[in-house]
N, C-alpha and C positions, 0 to 999 in steps of 0.2 A: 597486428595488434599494437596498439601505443604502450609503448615502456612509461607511463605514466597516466596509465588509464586508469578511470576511477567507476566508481556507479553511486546510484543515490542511495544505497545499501550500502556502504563501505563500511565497516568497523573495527575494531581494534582484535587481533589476534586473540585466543584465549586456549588454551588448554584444556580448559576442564571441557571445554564441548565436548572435546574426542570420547565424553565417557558418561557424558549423558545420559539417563533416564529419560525412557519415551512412553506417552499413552499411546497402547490402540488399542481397540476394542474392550475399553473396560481393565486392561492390563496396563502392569507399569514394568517396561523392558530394559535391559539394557541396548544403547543402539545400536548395537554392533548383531541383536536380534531381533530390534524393531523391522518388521515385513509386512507388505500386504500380499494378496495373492496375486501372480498375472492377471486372473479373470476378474481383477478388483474396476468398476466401471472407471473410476477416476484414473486410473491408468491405461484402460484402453481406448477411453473415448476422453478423456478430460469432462466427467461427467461428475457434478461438485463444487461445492462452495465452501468459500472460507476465510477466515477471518486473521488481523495483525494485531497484537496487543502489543501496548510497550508496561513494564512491572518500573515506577519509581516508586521512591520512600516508603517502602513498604504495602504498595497497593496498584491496583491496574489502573492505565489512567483511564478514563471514559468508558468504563466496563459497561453497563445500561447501555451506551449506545451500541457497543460493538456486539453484544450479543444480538440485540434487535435485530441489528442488520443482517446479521447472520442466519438468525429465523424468519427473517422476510425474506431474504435471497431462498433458503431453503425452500420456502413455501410458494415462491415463483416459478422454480423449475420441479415443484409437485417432490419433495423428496421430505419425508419423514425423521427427522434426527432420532425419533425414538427414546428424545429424554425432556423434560422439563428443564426450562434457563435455568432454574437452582441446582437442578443434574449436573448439568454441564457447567458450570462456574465450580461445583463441587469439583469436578475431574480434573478444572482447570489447575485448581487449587490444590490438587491432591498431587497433579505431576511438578506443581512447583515446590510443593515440599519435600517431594524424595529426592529433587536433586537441589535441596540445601539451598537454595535461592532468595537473596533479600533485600538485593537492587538489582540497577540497570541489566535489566534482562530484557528479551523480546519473545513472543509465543507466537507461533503459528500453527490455528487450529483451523481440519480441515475436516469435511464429511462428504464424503461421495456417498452416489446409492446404491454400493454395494458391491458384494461376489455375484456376479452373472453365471447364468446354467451355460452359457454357448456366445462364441466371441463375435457376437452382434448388437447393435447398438439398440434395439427397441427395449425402453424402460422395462416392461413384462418381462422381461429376461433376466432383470437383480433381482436374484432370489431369496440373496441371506444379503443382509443389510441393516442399517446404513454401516459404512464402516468411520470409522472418528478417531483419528490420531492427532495429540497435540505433543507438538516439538520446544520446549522452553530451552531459547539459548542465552547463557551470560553474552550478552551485547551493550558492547560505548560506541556510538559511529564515532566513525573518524573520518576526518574532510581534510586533505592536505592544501586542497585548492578547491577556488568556484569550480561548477560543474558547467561542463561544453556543451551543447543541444547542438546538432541540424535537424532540419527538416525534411521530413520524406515521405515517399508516395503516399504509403501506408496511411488509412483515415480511421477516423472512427464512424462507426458506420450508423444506421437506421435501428430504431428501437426492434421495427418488424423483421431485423438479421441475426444478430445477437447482441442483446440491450449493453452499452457499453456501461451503464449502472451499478449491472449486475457483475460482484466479484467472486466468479466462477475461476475452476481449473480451467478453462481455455484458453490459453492466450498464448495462443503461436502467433497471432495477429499482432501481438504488442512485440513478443521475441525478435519475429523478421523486419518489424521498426526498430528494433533495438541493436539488429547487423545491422543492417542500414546506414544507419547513423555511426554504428563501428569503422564501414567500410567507408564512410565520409571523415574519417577523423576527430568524430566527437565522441562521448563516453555514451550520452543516452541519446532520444528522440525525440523531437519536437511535433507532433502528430496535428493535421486540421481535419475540420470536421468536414461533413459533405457538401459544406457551400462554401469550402475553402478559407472560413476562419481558424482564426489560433486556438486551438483546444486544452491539451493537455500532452504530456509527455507518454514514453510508452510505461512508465511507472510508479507515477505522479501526479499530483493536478499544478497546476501553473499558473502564476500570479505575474505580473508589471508593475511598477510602477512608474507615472508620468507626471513633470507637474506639483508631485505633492499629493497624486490619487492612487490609490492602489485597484487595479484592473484583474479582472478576471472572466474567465468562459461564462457565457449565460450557465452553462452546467446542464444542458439538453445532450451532451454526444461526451459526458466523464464519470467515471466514479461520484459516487456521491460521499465523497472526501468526508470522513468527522474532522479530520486538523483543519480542509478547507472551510470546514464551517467553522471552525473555531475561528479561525484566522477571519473569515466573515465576521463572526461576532465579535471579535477584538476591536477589529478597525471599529467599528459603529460607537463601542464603546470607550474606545482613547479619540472619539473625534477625528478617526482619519476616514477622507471621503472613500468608500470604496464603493466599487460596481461590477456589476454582473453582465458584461454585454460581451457583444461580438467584437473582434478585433481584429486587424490584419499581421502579418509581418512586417507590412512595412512600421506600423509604431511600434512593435516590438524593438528591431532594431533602433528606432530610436529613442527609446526606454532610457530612463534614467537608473532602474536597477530590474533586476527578477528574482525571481525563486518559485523552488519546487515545495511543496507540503505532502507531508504524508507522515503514518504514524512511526516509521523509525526513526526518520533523520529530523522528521518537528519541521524546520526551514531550514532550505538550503542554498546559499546563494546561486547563479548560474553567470558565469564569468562572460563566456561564450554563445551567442545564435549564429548559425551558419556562418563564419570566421568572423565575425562583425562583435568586436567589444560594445560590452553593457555598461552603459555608465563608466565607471573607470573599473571593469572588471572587478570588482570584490563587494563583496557585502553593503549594503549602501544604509544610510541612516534610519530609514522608515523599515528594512528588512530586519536590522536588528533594533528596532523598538519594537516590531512585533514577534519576534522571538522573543525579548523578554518579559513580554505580557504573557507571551503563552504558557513560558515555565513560572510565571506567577501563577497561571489559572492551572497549570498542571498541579503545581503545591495548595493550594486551597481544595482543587478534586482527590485529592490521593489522602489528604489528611481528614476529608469529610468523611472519605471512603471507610478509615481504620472504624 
């Protein structure tokens, strides 16, 4: 392990996690009692979708989107939430007030389908369902440094295998990109798609810039990112050219800056691609003028919100 390893999750220590109050099922627990069962599908099969909020200035940011996505991931792999969005925005809402919450926090809510009768994977087998836990933790990332990528074997694969789209519990496919990439010396993983372009990280989506353009994956073999569409729609509207195409490593490496997006960290620089500095390794001028578009559009969404 690197004595100075990071991830694109990194945040600041906090305490009060240790004493969180947890949803599941309709209950608000302490965590130290938050359970599901063994026979729970999300745990024995990674069978389950689910969603990342981040909570500023008093409200979720892009809540409409992230539920959507969440009931259309639902509705792809045929599993029933069993509540209506206002349901569930309610619950969100009800576990962030028992544990006293009124910034920088992060929510992770998830739904598998279910306790299964017998430890086999065919759907007909969850019998009691869905089960729905949301974990709201006090969260500030913290970035001591740009983040390091390699690249490795590990791809993103064919819609017809499992849709890299969809943000399901499964991803041992992203994890063993993410040793991978441990065991090359980097913190995360730089992932190509099946024709051997630059995709996305294993927990992330990934931008370039060259030029004076900002680059990214057509978006056929990633997450369908909300900050990467924000960050899409940022560029378009501060007049920075950006594009959606295929691209190799080799302009990667010679990128004049990158970064990852996603809804904890917002942007995050990436220092390193397979030992090869970015630009001059740190944040480059166009990464943070769209960082700080984005926490404008964040404070203009969160104050619409109240």
């Amino acid at each position: 392990m690197l004595t100075d390893e990071i991830t694109a999750h990194e945040a600041e220590d906090d305490p009060r996690n240790q004493h969180l109050l947890i949803y599941v099922d309709g209950k608000i627990v302490p965590r130290s009692d938050a359970k599901v069962s063994v026979y729970d599908s999300g745990f024995m099969l990674g069978d389950g979708v689910w969603e990342g909020l981040r909570f500023y200035n008093g409200s979720w940011a892009f809540l409409d989107e992230h539920i959507n996505r969440l009931f259309e991931a639902a509705k792809v792999i045929d599993l029933d939430i069993n509540l209506q969005k206002v349901e569930l925005i309610a619950a969100l809402e009800k576990t962030r007030l028992a544990n006293r919450i009124t910034k920088d926090a992060h929510a992770r809510l998830m739904v598998t389908r279910g306790i299964k009768a017998r430890p086999f994977q065919h759907p007909s087998l969850s019998l009691q369902g869905p089960t729905i836990v949301i974990i709201i933790e006090h969260s500030v990332p913290k970035f001591s440094r740009p983040i390091k990528l390699a690249t490795v074997p590990n791809i993103r694969g064919l819609p017809m295998t499992q849709d890299p789209k969809l943000n399901s519990h499964s991803k041992l496919n992203c994890i063993l990109a993410c040793i991978a990439a441990q065991k090359a010396g980097a913190d995360e993983a730089l992932m190509l798609d099946v024709n051997g372009f630059v995709c996305t990280t294993n927990s992330c989506n990934f931008f370039i810039v060259r030029s004076g353009e900002v680059w990214t994956s057509t978006g056929d073999y990633c997450l369908n990112g909300i900050t990467r569409q924000k960050v899409i729609e940022i560029c378009k509207l501060e007049g920075i050219l950006i594009f959606e195409k295929n691209f190799s490593l080799v302009e990667v490496y010679g990128a004049d800056e990158a970064f990852l997006t996603g809804t904890f960290g917002a942007q995050v620089p990436v220092g390193l691609v397979d030992g090869r500095p970015i630009g001059n390794g740190v944040a480059g001028d166009i990464t943070k003028r769209i960082r700080s578009a984005y926490f404008d559009l964040i404070e203009k969404n969160t104050q619409c919100s109240k």
